[in-house]
N, C-alpha and C positions, 0 to 999 in steps of 0.2 A: 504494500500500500504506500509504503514511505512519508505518510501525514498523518497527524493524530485525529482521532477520534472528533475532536472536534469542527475541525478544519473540513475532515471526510463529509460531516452534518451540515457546513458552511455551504459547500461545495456542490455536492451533491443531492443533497435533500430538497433543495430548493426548488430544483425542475418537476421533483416531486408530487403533483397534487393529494391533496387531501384526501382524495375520494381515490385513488390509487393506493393510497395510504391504507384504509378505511374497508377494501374490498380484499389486498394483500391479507389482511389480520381476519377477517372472515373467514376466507379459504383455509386460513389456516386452524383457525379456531373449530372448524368444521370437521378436521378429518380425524376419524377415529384413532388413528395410530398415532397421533401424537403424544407427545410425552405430558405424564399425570403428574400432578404434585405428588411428594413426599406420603407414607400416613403413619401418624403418629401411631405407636404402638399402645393399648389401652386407652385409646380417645377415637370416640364416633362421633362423627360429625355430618348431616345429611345436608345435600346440595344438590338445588334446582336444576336442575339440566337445561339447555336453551333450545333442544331440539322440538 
């Protein structure tokens, strides 16, 4: 990459739109296979699903 993290967000994000942004995190938020939180061992805790 050769620029920091920052610079990368200056740089590049900006061509970015929002709604590019917004549909990326969707698709992902979508697929089954991705990775699950952590679960604590002896704590249950029930959560909504979005599907």
């Amino acid at each position: 990459m050769g620029h920091s993290a920052k610079t990368h967000s200056e740089l590049y994000h900006r061509w970015i739109s929002r709604q590019y942004h917004q549909r990326a995190f969707e698709v992902m938020a979508s697929k089954s296979e991705r990775l699950q939180a952590p679960r604590i061992l002896g704590h249950e805790k029930v959560v909504k699903s979005f599907d």
